[in-house]
ROTILUM-491954 format. One record per residue (C-alpha): x, y, z; residue number from 1; residue in three letters. Coordinates in Angstrom, 1 decimal, decimal comma, always signed. Each point is the difference from the previous one (the first is absolute). Layout:
! ROTILUM-491954
       x       y       z    k    r
       X       Y       Z  NUM  ALA
...
***
This chain:
! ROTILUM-491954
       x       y       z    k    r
  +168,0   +26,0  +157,2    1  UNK
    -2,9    -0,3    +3,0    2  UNK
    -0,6    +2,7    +1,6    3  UNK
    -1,2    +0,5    +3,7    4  UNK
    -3,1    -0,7    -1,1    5  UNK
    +0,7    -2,8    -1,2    6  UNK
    +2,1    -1,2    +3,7    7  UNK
    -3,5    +1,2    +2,1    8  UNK
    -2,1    -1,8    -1,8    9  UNK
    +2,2    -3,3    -0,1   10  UNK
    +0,6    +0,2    +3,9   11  UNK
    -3,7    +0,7    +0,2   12  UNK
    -1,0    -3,1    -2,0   13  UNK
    +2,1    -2,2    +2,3   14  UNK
    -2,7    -2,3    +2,2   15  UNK
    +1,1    -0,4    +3,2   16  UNK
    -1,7    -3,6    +0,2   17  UNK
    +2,5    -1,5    -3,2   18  UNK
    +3,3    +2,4    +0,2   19  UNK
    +2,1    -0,2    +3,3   20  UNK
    -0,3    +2,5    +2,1   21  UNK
    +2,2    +3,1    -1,4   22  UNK
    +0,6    +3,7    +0,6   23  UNK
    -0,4    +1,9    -3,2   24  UNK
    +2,2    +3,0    +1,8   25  UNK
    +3,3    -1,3    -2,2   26  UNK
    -1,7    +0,0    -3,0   27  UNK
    -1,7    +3,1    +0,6   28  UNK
    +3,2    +1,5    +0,9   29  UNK
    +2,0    -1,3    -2,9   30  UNK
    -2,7    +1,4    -2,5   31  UNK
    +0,2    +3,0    +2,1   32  UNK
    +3,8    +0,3    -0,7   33  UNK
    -0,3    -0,6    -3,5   34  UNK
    -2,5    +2,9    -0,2   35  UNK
    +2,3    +2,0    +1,6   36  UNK
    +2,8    -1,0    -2,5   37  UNK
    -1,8    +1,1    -3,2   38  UNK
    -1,1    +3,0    +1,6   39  UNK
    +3,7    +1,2    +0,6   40  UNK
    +1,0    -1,6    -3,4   41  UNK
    -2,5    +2,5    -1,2   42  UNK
    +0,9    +2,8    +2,3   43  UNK
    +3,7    -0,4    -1,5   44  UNK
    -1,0    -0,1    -3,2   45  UNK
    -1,9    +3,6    +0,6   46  UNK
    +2,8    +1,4    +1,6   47  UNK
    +2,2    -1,0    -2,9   48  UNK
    -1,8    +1,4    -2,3   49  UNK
    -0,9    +3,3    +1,8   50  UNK
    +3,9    -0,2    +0,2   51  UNK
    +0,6    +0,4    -3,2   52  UNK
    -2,5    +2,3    -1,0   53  UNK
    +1,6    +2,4    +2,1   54  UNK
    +2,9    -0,7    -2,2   55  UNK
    +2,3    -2,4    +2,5   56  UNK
    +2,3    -2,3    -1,8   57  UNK
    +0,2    -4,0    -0,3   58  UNK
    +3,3    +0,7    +1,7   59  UNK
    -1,4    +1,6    +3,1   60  UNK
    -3,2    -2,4    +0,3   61  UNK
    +2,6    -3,0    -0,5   62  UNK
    +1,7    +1,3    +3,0   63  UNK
    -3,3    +1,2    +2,2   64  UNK
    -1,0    -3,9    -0,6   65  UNK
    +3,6    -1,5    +0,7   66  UNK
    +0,8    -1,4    -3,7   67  UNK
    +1,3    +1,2    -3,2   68  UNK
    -1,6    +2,3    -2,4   69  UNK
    -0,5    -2,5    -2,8   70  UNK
    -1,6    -2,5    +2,7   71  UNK
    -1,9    +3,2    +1,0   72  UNK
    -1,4    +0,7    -3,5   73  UNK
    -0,2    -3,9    -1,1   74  UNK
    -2,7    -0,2    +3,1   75  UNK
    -2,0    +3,0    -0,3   76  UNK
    +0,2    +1,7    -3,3   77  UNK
    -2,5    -1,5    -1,4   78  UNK
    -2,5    +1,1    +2,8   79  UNK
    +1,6    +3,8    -0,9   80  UNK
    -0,8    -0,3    -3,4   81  UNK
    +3,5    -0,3    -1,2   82  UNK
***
C-alpha cells in the first residue's frame, strides 16, 4: 500500500509542461481520507481491546459496534490476543 508519501511525491513529479493542467487537492484529499480510515481502524481496534481487558464481553462489544458477538470476535480477536 503507498502511503502519503508516496501521493506528495507523485503529484510533485507531475511536470506542468507534459501533464494537463490538474489540481492535486482530490488526490490529496482522498489519501487524506484513507489516512484518516486506518487511524480509526486502529483507534477501534484499541478500544476493543482496552474493552476487554477491562473484562467486557464479545456480546456487549458486538452490540457497542452494531453486529453480533461472533462477527465481533471473528474481526477483532486476533488483535486481543484471543
Amino acid at each position: 500500500m503507498q502511503n502519503d508519501s508516496d501521493v506528495e511525491r507523485w503529484l510533485d513529479s507531475l511536470d506542468p509542461a507534459t501533464t494537463p493542467a490538474r489540481d492535486g487537492a482530490r488526490m490529496r484529499r482522498i489519501a487524506a481520507a484513507r489516512q484518516n480510515m486506518a487511524d480509526a481502524e486502529q483507534e477501534l481496534r484499541d478500544a476493543v481491546a482496552e474493552a476487554r481487558a477491562a473484562g467486557d464481553t464479545w456480546s456487549m462489544i458486538g452490540i457497542a459496534l452494531g453486529t453480533t458477538r461472533q462477527a465481533a470476535f471473528q474481526r477483532f480477536g486476533k488483535h486481543v490476543g484471543e
